[in-house]
C-alpha positions in Angstrom: 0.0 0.0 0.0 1.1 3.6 -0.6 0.0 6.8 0.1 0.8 9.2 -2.6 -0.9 13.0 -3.0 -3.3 12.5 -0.8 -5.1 9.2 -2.4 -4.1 5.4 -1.5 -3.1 3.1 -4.0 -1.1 -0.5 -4.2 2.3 -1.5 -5.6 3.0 -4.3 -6.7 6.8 -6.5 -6.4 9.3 -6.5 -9.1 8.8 -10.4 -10.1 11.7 -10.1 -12.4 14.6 -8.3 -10.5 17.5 -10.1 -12.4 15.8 -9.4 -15.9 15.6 -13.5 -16.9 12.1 -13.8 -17.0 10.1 -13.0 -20.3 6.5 -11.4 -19.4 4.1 -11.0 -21.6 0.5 -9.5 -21.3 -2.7 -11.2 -21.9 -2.9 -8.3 -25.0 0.1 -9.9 -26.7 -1.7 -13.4 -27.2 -5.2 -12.0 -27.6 -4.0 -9.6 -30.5 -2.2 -12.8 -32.0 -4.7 -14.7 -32.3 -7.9 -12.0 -32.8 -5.5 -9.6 -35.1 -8.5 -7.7 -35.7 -9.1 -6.9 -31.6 -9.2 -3.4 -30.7 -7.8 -2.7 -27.4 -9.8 0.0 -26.7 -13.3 -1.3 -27.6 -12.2 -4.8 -26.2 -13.7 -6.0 -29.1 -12.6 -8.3 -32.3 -14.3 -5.8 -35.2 -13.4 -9.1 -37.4 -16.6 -11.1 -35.9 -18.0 -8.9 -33.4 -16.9 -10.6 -30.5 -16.3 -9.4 -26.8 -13.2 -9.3 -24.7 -14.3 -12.9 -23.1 -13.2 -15.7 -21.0 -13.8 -17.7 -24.0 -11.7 -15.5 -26.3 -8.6 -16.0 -23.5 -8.9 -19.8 -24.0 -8.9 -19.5 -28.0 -5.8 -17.7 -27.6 -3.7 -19.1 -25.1 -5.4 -22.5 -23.8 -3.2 -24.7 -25.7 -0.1 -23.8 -24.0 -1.6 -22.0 -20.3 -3.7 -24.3 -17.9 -7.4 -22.4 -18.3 -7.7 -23.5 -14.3 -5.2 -20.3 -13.7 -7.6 -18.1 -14.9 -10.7 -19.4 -13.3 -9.3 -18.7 -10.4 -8.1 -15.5 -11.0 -11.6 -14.8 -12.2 -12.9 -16.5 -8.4 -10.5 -13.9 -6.7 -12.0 -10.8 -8.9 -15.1 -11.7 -7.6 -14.3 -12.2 -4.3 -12.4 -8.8 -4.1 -14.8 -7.3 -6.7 -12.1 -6.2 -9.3 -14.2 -4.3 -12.3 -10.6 -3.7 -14.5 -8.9 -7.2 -15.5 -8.6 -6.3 -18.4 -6.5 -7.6 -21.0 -3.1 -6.0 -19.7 -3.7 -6.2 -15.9 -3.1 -10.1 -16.6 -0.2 -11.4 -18.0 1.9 -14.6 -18.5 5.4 -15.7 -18.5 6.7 -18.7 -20.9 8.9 -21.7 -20.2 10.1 -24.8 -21.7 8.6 -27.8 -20.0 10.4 -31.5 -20.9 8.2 -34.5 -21.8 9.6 -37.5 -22.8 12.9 -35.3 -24.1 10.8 -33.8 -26.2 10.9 -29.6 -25.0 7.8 -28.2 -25.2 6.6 -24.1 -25.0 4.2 -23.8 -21.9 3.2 -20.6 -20.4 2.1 -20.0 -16.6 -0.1 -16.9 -15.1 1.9 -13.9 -13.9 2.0 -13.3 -10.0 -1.4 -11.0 -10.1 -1.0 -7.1 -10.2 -3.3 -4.0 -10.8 -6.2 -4.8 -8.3 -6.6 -1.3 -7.6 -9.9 -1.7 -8.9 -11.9 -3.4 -6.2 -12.0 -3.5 -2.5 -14.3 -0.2 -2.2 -11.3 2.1 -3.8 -13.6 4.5 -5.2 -15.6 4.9 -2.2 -14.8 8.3 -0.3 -14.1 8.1 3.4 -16.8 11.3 3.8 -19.3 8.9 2.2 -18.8 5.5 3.6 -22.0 5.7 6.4 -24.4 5.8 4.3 -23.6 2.1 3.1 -24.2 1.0 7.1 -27.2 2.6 6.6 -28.9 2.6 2.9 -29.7 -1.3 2.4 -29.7 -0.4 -1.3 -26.9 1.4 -1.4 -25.3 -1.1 -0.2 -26.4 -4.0 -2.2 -25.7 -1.6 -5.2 -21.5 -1.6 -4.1 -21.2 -5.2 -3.6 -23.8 -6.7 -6.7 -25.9 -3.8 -8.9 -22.7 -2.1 -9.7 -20.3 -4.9 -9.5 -19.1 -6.0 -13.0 -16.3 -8.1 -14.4 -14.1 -6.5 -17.3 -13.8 -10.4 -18.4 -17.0 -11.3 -19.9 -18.7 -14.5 -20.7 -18.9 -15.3 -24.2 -20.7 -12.1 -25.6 -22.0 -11.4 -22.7 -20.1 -7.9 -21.7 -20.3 -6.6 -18.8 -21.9 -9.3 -16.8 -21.9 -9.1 -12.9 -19.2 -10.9 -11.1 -21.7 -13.4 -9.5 -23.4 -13.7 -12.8 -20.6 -15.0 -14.6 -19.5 -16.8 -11.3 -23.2 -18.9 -11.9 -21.6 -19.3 -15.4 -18.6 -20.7 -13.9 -20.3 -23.0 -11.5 -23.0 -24.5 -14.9 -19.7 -25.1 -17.1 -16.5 -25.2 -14.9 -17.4 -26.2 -12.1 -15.0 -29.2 -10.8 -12.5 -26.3 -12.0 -13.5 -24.0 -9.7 -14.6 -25.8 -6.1 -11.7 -25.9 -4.6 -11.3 -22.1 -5.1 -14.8 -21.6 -3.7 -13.5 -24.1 -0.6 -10.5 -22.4 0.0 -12.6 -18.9 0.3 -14.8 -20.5 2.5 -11.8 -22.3 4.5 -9.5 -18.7 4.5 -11.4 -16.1 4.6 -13.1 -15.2 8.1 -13.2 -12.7 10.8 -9.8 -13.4 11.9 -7.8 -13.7 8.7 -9.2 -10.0 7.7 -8.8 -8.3 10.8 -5.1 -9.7 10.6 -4.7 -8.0 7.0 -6.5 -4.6 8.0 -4.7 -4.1 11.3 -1.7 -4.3 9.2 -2.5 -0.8 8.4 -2.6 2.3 10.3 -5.9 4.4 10.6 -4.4 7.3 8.6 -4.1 5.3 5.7 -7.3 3.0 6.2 -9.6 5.0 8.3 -12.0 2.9 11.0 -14.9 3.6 9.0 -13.1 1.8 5.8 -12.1 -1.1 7.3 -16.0 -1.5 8.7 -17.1 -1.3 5.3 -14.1 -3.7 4.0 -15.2 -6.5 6.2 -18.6 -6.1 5.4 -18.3 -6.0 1.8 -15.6 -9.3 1.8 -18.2 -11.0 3.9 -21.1 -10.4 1.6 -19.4 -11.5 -1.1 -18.3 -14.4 0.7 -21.6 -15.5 1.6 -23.1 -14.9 -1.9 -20.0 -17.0 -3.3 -20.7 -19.8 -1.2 -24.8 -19.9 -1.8 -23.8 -20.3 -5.9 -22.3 -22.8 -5.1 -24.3 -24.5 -2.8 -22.0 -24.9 0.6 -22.8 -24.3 4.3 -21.3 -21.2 5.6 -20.1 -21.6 9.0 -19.0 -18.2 9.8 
């Protein structure tokens, strides 16, 4: 976390420090394969398609595992990220040996650019009225929550929406994600990561409104897909 000019905002680590790791963003592989995508409409003006989850498997699920970005998809929705978009992901290629034979693989970057969720656009002078306004609240964590990774052409779609998506169609992909949130995340484990912060830089008020809004989307995560919450 930093604190720059007044606003907060996240940094993330330097994954390659000696300079021998190639990165490459999600854009790269989408562009190679959709030459026709426009990275500012997110769109393929070719055939019409939408910046997709299906459009990142036609372009890079021969050589990634697709279960690394279901889950990364899981965690957006957990933390309600609205900006994964095609370069705030990105992946880094290796060799991988079978039989002698060498063969080019690629593996999901350490995540970065998650500014975009947790309540970052909320102002502090604001923040009551979510503790009070029912509405407004369920506006923050589902009527206004959208995914930048859509669902075939379906774009935007609401994070739980295209987690019911993932559930119909990916489902033993995804369960152990949805078991780990239900497993990790609790009172304790977020009160641990929030009092790592002083009140100047996350104010009381914030970090009432964190928990609430990483419970609720906890709980909701859980009912899609049909386990008991014991919290």
């Amino acid at each position: 976390m930093v604190h720059i000019n007044g606003r907060i905002g996240s940094m993330s680590y330097n994954i390659n420090k000696n300079n021998d790791i190639t990165f490459r963003e999600g854009l790269e592989h989408i562009q190679a394969h959709y030459p026709f995508y426009n990275k500012e409409t997110l769109t393929d003006e070719y055939n019409n398609k939408k910046y997709s989850l299906q459009m990142i498997e036609n372009s890079i699920g021969k050589l990634l595992d697709i279960s690394e970005i279901l889950k990364l998809i899981v965690f957006d929705c957990l933390i309600g990220n609205s900006d994964r978009h095609h370069s705030n992901w990105g992946v880094i290629p290796y060799i991988k040996n079978v039989d002698g034979e060498n063969y080019l693989k690629l593996k999901l970057c350490p995540l970065y650019d998650n500014g975009s969720s947790l309540c970052a656009y909320e102002d502090n002078s604001d923040i009551e009225i979510f503790f009070k306004d029912k509405m407004k609240f369920e506006a923050l964590v589902n009527t206004k929550s959208k995914s930048a990774i859509g669902w075939e052409n379906e774009r935007p779609i609401k994070h739980f929406d295209l987690l019911k998506k993932l559930k119909e169609n990916e489902y033993k992909l995804t369960i152990s994600y949805i078991e780990k949130i239900k497993d990790n995340v609790n009172e304790k484990s977020i009160d641990r990561i929030l009092n790592e912060f002083d009140n100047n830089i996350i104010s009381e008020d914030m970090k009432k409104l964190l928990k609430m809004f990483l419970f609720e989307r906890r709980k909701r995560m859980l009912e899609i897909y049909n386990l008991k919450d014991e919290v």
